[in-house]
FIKOLZA-1660 file (N, C-alpha, C; in steps of 0.1 Angstrom, whole numbers, plus 5000, padded with zeros to 4 digits):
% residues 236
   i   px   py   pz ch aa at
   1 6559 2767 4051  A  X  N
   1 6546 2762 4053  A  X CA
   1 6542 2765 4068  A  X  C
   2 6527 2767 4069  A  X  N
   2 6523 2774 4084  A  X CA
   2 6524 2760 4091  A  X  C
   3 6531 2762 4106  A  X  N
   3 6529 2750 4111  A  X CA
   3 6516 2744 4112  A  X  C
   4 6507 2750 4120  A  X  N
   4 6494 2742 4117  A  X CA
   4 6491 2733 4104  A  X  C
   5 6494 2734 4097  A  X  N
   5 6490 2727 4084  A  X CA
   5 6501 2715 4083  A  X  C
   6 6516 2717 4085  A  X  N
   6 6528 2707 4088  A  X CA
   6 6520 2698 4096  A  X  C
   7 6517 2706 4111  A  X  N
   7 6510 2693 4122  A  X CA
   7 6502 2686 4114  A  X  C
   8 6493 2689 4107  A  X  N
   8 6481 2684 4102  A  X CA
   8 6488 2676 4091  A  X  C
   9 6496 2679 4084  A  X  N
   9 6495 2669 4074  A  X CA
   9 6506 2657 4085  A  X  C
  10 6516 2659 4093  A  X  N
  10 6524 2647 4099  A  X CA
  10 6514 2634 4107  A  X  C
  11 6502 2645 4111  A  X  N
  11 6489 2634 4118  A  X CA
  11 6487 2628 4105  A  X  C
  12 6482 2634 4099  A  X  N
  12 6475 2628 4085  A  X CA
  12 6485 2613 4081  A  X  C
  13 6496 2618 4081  A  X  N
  13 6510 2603 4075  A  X CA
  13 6506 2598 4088  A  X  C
  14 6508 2599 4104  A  X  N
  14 6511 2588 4112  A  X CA
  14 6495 2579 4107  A  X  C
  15 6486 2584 4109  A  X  N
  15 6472 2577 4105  A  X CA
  15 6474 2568 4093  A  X  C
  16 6482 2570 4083  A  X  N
  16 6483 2566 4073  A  X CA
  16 6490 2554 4077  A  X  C
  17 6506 2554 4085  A  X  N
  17 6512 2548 4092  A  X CA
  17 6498 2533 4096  A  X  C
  18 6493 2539 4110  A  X  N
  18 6485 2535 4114  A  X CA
  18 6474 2525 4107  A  X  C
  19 6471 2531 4097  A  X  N
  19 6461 2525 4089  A  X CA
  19 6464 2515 4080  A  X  C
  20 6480 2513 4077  A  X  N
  20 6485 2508 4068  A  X CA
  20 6495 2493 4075  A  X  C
  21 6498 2499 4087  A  X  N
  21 6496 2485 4096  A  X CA
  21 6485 2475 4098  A  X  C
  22 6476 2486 4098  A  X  N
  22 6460 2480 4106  A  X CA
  22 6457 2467 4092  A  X  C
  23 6462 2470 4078  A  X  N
  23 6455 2470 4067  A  X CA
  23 6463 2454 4065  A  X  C
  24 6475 2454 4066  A  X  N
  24 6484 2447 4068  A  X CA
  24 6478 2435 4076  A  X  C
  25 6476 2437 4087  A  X  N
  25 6470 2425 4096  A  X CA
  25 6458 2419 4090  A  X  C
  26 6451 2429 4090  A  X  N
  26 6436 2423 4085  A  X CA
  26 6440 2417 4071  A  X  C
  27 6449 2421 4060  A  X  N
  27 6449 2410 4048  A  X CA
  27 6453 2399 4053  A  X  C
  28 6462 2394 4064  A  X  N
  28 6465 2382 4069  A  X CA
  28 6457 2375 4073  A  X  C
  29 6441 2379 4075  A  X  N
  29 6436 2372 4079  A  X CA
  29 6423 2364 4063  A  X  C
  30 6417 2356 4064  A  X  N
  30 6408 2356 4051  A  X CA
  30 6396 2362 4058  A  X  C
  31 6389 2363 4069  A  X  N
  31 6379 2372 4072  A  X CA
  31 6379 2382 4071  A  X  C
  32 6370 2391 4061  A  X  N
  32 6376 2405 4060  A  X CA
  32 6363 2416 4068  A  X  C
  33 6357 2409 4077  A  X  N
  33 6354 2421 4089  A  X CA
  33 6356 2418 4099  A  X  C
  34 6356 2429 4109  A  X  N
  34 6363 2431 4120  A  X CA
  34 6348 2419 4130  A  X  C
  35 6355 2415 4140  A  X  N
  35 6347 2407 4147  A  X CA
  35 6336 2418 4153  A  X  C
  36 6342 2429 4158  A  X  N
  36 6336 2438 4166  A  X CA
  36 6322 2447 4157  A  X  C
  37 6323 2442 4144  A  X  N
  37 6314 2456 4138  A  X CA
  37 6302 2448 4139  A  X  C
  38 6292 2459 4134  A  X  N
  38 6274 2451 4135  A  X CA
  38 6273 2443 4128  A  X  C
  39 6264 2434 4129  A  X  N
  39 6260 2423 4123  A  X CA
  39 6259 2426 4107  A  X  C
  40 6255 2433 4102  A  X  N
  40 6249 2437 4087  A  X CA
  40 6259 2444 4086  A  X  C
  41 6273 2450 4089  A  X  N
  41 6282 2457 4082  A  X CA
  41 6285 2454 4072  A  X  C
  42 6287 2459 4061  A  X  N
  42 6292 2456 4049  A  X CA
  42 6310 2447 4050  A  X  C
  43 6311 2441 4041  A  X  N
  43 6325 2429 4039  A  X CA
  43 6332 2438 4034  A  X  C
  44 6347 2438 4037  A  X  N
  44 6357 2444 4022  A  X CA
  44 6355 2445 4010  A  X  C
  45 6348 2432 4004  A  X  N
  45 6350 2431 3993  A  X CA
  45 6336 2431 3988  A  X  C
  46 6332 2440 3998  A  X  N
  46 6316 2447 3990  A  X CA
  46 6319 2464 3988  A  X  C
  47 6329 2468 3996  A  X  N
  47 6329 2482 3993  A  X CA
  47 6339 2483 3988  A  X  C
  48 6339 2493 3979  A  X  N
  48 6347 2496 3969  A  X CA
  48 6364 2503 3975  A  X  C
  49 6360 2513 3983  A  X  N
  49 6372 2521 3991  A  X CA
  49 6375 2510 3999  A  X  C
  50 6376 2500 4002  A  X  N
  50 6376 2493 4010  A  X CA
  50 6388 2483 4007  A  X  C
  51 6384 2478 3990  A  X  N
  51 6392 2474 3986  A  X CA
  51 6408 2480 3981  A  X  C
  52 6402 2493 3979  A  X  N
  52 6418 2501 3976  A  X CA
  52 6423 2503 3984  A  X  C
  53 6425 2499 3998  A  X  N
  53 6439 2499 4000  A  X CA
  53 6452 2495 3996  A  X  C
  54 6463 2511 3995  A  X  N
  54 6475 2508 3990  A  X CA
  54 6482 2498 3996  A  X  C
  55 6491 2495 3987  A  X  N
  55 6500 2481 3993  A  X CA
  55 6514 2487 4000  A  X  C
  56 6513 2502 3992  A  X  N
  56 6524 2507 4003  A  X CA
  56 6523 2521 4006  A  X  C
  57 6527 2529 4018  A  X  N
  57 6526 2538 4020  A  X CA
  57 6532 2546 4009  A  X  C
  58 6525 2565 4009  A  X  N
  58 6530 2570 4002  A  X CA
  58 6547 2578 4003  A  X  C
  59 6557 2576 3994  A  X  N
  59 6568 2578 3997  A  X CA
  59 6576 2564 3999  A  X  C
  60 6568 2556 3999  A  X  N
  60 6578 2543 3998  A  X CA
  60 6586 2538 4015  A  X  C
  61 6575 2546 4024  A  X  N
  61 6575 2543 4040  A  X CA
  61 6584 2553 4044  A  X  C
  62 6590 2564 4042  A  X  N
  62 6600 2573 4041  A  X CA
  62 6591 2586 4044  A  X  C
  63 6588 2590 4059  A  X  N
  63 6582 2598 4068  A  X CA
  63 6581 2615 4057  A  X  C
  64 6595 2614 4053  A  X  N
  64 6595 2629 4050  A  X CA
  64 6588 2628 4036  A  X  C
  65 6591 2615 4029  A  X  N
  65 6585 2612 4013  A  X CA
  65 6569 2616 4013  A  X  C
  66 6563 2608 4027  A  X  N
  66 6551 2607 4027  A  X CA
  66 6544 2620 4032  A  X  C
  67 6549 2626 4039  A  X  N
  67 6547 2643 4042  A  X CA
  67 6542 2647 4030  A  X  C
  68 6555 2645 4021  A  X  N
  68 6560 2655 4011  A  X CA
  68 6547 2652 3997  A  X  C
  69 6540 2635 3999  A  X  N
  69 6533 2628 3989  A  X CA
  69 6520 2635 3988  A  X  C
  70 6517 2634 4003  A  X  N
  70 6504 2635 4014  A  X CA
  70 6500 2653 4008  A  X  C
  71 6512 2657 4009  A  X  N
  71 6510 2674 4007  A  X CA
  71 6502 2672 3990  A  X  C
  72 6514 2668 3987  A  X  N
  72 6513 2669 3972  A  X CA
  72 6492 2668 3962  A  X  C
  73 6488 2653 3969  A  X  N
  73 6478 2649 3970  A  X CA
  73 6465 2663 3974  A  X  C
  74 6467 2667 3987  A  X  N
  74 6458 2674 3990  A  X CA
  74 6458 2688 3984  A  X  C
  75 6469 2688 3981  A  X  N
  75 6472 2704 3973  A  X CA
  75 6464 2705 3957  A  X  C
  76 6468 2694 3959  A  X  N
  76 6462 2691 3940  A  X CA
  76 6447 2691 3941  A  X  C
  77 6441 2686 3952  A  X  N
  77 6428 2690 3954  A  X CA
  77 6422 2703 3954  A  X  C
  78 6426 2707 3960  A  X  N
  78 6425 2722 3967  A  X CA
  78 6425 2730 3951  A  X  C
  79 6438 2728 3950  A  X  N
  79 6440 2736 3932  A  X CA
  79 6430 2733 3919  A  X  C
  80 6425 2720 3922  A  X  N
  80 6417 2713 3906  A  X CA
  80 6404 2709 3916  A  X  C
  81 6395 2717 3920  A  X  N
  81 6382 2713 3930  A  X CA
  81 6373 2701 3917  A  X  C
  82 6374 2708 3904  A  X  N
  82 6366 2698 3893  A  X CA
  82 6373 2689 3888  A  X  C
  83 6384 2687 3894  A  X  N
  83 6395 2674 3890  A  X CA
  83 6387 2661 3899  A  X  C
  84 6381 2657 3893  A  X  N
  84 6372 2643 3902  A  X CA
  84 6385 2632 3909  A  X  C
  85 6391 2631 3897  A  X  N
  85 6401 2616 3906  A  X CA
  85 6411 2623 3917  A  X  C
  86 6415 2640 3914  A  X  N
  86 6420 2645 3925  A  X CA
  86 6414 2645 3940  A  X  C
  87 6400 2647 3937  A  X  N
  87 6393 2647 3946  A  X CA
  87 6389 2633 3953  A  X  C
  88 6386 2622 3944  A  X  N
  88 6387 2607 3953  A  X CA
  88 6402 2605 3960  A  X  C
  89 6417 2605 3952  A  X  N
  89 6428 2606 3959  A  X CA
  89 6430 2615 3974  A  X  C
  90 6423 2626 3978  A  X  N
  90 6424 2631 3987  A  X CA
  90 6412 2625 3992  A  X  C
  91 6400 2618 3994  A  X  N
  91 6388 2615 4000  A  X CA
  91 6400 2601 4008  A  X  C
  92 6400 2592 3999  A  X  N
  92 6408 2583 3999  A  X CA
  92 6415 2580 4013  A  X  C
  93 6427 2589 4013  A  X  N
  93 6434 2592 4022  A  X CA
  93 6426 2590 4034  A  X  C
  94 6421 2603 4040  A  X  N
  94 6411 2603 4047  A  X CA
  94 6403 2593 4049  A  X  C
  95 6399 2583 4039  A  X  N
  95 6388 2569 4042  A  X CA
  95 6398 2562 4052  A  X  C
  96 6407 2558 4041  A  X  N
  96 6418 2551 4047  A  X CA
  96 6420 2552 4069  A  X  C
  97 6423 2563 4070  A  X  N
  97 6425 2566 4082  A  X CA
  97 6411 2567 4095  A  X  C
  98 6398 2567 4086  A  X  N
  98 6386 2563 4093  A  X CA
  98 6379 2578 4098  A  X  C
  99 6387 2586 4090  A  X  N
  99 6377 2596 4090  A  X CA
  99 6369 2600 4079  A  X  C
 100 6361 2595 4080  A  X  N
 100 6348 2596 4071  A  X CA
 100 6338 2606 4065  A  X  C
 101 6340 2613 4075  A  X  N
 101 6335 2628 4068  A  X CA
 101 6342 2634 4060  A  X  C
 102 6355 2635 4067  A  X  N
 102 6365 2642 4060  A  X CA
 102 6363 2638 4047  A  X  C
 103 6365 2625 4047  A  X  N
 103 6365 2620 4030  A  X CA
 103 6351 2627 4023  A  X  C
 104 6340 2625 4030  A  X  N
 104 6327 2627 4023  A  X CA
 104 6330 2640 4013  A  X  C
 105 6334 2646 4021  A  X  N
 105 6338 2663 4017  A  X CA
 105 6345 2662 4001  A  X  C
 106 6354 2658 4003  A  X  N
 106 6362 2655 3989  A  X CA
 106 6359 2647 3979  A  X  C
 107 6345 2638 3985  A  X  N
 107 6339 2622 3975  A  X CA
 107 6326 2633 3967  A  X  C
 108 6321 2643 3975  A  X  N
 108 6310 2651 3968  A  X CA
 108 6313 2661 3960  A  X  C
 109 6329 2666 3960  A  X  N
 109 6334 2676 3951  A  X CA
 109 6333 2665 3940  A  X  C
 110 6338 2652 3939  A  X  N
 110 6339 2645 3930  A  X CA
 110 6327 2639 3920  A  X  C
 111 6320 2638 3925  A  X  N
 111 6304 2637 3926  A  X CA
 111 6299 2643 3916  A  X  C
 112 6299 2661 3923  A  X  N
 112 6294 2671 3916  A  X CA
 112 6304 2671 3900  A  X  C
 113 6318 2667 3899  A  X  N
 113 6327 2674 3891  A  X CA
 113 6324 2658 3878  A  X  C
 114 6317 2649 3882  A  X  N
 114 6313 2635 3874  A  X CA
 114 6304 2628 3880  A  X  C
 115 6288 2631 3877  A  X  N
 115 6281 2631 3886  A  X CA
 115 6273 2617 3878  A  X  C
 116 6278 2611 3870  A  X  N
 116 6270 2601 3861  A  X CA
 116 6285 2590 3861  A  X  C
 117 6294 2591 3872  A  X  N
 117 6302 2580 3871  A  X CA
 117 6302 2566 3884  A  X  C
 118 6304 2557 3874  A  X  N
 118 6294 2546 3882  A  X CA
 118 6303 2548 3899  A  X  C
 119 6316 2544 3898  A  X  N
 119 6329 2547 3905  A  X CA
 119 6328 2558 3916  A  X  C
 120 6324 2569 3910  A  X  N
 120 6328 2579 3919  A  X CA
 120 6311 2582 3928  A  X  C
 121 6298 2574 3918  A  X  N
 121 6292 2576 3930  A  X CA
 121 6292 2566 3939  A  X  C
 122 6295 2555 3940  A  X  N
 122 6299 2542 3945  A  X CA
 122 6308 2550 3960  A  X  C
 123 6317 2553 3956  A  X  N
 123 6331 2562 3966  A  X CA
 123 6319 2575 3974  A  X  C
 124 6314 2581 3974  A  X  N
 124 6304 2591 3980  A  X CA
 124 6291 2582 3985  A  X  C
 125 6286 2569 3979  A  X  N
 125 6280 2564 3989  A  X CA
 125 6285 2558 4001  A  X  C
 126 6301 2552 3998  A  X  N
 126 6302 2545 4010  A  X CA
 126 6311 2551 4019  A  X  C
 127 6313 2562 4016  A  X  N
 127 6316 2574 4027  A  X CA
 127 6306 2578 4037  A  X  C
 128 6293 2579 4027  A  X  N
 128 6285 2582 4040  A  X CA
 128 6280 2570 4047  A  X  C
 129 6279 2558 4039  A  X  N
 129 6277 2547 4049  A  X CA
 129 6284 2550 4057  A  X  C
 130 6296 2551 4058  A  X  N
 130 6305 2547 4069  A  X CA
 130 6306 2559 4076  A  X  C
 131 6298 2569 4078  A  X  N
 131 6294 2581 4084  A  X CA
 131 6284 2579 4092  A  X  C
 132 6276 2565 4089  A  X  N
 132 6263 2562 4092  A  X CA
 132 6257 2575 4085  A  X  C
 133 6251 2576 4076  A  X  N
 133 6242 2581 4066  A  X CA
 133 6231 2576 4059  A  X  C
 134 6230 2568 4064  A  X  N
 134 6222 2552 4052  A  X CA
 134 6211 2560 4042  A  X  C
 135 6207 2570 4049  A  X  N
 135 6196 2572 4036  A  X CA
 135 6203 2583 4026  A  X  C
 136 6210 2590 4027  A  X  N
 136 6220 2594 4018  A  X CA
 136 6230 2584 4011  A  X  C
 137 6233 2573 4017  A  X  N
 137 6243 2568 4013  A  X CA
 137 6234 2556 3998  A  X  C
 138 6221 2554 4002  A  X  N
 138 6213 2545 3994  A  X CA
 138 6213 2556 3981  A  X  C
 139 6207 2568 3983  A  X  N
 139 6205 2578 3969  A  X CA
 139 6219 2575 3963  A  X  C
 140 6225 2574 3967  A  X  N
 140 6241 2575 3955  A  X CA
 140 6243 2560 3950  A  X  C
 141 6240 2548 3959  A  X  N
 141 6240 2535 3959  A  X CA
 141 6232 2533 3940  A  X  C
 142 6219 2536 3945  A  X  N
 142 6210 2538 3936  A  X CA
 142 6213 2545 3921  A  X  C
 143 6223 2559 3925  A  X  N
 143 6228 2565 3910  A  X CA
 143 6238 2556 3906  A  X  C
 144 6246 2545 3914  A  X  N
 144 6253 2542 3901  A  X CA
 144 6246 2529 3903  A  X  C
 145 6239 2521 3905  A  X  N
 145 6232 2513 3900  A  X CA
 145 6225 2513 3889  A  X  C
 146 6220 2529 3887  A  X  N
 146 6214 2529 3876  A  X CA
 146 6224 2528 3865  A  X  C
 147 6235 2530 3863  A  X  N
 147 6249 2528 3855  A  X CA
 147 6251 2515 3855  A  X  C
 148 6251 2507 3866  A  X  N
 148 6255 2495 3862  A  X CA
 148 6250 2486 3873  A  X  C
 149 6237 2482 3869  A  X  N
 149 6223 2475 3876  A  X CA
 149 6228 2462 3884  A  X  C
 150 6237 2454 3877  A  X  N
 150 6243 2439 3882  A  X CA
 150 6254 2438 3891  A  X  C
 151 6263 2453 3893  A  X  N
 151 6268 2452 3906  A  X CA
 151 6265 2446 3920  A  X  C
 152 6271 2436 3920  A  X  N
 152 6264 2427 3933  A  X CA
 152 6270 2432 3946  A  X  C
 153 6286 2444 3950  A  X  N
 153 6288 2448 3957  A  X CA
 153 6279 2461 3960  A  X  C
 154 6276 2470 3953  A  X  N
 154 6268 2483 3955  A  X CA
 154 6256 2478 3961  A  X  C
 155 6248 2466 3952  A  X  N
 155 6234 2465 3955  A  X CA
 155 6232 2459 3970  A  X  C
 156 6238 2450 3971  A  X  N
 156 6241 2446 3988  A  X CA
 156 6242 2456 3998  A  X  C
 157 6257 2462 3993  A  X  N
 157 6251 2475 4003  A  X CA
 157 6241 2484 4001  A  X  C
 158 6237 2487 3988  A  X  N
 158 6219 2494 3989  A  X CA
 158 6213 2485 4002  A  X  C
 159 6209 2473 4001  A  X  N
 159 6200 2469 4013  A  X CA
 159 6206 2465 4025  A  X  C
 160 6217 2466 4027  A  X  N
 160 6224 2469 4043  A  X CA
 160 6219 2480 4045  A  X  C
 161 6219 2492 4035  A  X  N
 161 6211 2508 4045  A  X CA
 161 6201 2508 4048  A  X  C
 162 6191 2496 4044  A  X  N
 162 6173 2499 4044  A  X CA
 162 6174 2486 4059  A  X  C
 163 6187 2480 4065  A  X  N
 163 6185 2478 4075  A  X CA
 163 6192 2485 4087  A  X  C
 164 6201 2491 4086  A  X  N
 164 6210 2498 4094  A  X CA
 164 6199 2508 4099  A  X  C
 165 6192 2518 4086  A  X  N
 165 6190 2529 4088  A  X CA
 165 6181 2527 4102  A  X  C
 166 6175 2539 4109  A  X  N
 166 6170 2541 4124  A  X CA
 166 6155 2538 4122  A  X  C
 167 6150 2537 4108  A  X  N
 167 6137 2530 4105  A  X CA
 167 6135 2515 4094  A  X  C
 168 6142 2508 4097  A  X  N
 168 6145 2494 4093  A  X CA
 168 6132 2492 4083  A  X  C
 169 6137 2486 4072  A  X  N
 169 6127 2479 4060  A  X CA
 169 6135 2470 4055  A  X  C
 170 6128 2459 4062  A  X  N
 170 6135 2447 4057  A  X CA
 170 6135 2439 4045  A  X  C
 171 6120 2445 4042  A  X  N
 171 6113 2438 4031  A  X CA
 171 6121 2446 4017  A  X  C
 172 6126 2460 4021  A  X  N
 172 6133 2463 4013  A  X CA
 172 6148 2461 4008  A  X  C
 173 6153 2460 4018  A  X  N
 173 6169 2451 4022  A  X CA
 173 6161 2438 4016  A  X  C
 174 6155 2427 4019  A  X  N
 174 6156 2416 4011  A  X CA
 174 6152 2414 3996  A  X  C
 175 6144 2428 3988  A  X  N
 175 6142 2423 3979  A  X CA
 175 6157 2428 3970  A  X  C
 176 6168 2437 3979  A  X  N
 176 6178 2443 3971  A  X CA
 176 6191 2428 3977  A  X  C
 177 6187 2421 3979  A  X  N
 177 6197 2411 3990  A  X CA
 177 6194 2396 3972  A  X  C
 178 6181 2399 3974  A  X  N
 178 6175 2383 3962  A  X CA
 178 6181 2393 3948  A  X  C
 179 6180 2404 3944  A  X  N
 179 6188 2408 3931  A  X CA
 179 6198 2405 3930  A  X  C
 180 6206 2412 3943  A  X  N
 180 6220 2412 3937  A  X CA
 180 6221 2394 3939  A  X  C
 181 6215 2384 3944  A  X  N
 181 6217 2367 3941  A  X CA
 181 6218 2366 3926  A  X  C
 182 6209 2370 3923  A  X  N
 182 6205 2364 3908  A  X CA
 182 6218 2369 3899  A  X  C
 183 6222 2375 3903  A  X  N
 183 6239 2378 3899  A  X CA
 183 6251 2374 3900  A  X  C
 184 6247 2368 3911  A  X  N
 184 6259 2354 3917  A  X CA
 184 6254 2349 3931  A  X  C
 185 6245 2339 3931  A  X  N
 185 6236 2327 3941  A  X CA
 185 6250 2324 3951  A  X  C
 186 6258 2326 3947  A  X  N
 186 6269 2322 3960  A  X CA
 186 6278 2334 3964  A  X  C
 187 6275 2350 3963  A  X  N
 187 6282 2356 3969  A  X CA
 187 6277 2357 3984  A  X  C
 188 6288 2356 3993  A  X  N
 188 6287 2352 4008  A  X CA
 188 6286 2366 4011  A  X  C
 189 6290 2376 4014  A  X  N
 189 6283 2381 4020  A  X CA
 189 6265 2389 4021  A  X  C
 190 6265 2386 4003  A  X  N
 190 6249 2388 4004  A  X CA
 190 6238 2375 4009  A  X  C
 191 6248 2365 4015  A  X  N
 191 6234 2355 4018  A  X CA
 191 6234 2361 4031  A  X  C
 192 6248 2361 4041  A  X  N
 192 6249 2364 4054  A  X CA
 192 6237 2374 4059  A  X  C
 193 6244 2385 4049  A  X  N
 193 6232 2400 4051  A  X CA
 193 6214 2397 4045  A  X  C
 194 6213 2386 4038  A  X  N
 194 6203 2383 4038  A  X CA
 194 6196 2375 4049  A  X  C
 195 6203 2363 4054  A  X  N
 195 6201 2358 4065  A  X CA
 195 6197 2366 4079  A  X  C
 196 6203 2376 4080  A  X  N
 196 6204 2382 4091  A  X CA
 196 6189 2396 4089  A  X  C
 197 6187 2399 4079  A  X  N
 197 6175 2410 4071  A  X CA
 197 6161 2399 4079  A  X  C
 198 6168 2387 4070  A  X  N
 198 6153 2377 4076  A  X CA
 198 6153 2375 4090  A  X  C
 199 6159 2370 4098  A  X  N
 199 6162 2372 4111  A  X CA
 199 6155 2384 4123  A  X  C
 200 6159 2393 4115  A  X  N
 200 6155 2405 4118  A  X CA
 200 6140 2410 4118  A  X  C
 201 6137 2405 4106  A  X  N
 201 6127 2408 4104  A  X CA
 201 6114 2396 4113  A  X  C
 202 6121 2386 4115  A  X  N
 202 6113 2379 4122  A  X CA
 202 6109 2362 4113  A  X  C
 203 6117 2359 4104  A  X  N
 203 6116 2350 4096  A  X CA
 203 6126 2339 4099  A  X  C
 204 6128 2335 4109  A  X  N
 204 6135 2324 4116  A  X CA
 204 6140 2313 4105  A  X  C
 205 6130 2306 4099  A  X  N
 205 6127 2297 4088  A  X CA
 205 6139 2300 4078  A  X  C
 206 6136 2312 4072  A  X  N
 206 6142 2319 4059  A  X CA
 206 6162 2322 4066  A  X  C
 207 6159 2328 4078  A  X  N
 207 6175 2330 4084  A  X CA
 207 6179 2315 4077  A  X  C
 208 6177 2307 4085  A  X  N
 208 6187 2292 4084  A  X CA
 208 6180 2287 4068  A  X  C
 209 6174 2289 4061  A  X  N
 209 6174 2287 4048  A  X CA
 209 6186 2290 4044  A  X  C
 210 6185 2306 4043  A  X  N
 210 6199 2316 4038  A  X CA
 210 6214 2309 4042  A  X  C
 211 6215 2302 4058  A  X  N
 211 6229 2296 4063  A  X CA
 211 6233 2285 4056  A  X  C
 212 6220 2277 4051  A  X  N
 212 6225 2269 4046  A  X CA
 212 6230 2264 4032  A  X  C
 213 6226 2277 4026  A  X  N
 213 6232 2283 4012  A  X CA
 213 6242 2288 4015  A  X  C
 214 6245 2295 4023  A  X  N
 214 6262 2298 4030  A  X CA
 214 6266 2291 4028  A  X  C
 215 6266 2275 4034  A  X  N
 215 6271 2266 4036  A  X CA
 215 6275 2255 4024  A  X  C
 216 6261 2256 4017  A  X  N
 216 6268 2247 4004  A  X CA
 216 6275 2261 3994  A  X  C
 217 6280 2272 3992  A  X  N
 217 6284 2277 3987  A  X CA
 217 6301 2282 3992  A  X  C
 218 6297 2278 4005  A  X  N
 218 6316 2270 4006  A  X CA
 218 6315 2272 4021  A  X  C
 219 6315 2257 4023  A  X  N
 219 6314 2251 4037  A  X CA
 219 6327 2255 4045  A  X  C
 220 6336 2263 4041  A  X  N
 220 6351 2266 4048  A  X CA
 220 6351 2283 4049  A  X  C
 221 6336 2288 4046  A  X  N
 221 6336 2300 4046  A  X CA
 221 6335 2305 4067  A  X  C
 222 6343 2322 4070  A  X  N
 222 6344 2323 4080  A  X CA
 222 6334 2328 4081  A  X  C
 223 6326 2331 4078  A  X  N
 223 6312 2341 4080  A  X CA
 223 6305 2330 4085  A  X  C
 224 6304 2319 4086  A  X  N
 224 6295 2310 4092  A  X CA
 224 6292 2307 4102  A  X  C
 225 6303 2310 4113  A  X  N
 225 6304 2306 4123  A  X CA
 225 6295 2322 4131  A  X  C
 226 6301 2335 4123  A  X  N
 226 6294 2348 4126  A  X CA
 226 6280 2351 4126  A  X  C
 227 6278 2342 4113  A  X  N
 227 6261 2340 4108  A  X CA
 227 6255 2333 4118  A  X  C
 228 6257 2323 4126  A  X  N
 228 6252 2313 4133  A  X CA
 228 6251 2321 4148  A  X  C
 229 6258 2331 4148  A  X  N
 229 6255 2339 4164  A  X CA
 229 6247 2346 4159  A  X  C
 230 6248 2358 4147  A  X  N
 230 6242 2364 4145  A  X CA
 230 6225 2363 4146  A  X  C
 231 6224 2346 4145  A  X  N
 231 6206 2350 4137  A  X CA
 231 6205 2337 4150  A  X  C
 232 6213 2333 4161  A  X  N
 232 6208 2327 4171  A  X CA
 232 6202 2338 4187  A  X  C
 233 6212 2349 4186  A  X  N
 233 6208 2360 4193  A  X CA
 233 6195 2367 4195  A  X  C
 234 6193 2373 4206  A  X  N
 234 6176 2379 4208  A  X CA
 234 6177 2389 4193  A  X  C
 235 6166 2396 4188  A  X  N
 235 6169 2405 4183  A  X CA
 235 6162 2416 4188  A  X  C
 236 6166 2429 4186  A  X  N
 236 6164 2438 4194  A  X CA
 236 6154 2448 4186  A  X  C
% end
C-alpha cells in the first residue's frame, strides 16, 4: 500500500479514536448539544447521522483491526460507487470525525445510486447542514419529506435552515417548527427551535409562550435553562 494512503487511512482511525471518545462523553451526559454551538443547532436526536454513532470502534479498538476495517470500508466504496449503503458506511466515517464534506462526497454518490430513499436523503441533507449548506441541505430535507411527511426530526431541521441560512425566513422556519408539533406537541427540541425562530423574528410574546410548553412537556428538561439565555439575549 502507498504510504500516503496508509498515513491517510491511520489519521482517518486516530479521528475515529478521537471521535469515539468525544461520543463517549457526550452520551454521559442527557444534554445532547454541545453548550458551545448556535442557538438553533440541530439536537442529536434530530439528525439522523448523529444518532449512529458506533458503540465501538471499528476492529473491536485494535489500531491494526481498525486500519485494516477503515481500509476495507472505503475500498468497497471506491469499488461499488452505485452501492448506496457502501457509500453512507464510508460518508459515515468521515461524519463521525467532523469532516463534513468529505462525507457530503460519499452521501451524493448515495443519493444519486437511491435517489427516492427517505434515509439516504435525510444522510446528504445533514451533511451539508453541517457543511453549513442550508439551502442545499433544505432541497434534500424536503425530498425525503416527501417520502415520509411526519418525520418530526427531518422537518425540524427543514426550518433550522430557513433560520441559519445568511437570508433568515422565519416565518418559514415557524410554519415548518408548528408541523412537525402536530406530530408530537412535546418534542423538545422543536419548541426550543421554535421559541428561539420567534425570538428572532421579533415575537417576544410567542418566545416565552414556546418556553412554557418546554416546560410543561418536562419541567427537568436541559434545554431550558439554554432556551431561557437564548431568547433573553440581544438578537443580532
Amino acid at each position: 500500500m502507498p504510504k500516503n494512503i496508509l498515513f491517510g487511512i491511520i489519521g482517518l482511525v486516530i479521528g475515529l479514536v478521537i471521535g469515539f471518545v468525544g461520543a463517549n462523553r457526550l452520551n454521559e451526559k442527557s444534554l445532547q448539544t454541545s453548550a458551545n454551538s448556535p442557538a438553533n443547532a440541530p439536537f442529536n436526536n434530530q439528525q439522523v447521522h448523529s444518532a449512529d454513532i458506533k458503540e465501538q470502534m471499528p476492529g473491536g479498538g485494535n489500531s491494526n483491526g481498525a486500519i485494516a476495517d477503515v481500509q476495507k470500508v472505503l475500498d468497497k466504496a471506491k469499488a461499488e460507487p452505485n452501492n448506496a449503503q457502501a457509500q453512507i458506511d464510508a460518508g459515515d466515517m468521515y461524519a463521525q470525525i467532523g469532516r463534513f464534506p468529505d462525507a457530503v462526497g460519499f452521501y451524493e454518490k448515495a443519493q444519486a445510486a437511491n435517489p427516492n430513499d427517505f434515509e439516504t436523503n435525510v444522510k446528504l441533507a445533514n451533511g451539508y447542514f453541517d457543511s453549513r449548506q442550508f439551502e442545499k441541505a433544505a432541497g434534500f430535507y424536503e425530498k425525503a419529506l416527501a417520502k415520509n411527511p411526519s418525520d418530526v426530526g427531518a422537518r425540524t431541521d427543514l426550518g433550522i435552515t430557513f433560520v441559519e441560512r445568511d437570508n433568515p425566513d422565519y416565518d418559514r422556519a415557524i410554519k415548518e417548527f408548528e408541523t412537525s408539533l402536530k406530530s408530537d406537541p412535546k418534542h423538545e427540541p422543536t419548541l426550543y427551535n421554535l421559541s428561539v425562530a420567534s425570538f428572532k423574528k421579533g415575537d417576544q410574546a410567542k418566545a416565552q409562550e414556546y418556553l412554557k410548553q418546554l416546560e410543561q412537556a418536562n419541567p427537568k428538561s436541559e434545554l431550558i435553562e439554554k432556551l431561557k439565555q437564548a431568547i433573553s439575549s440581544p438578537t443580532s
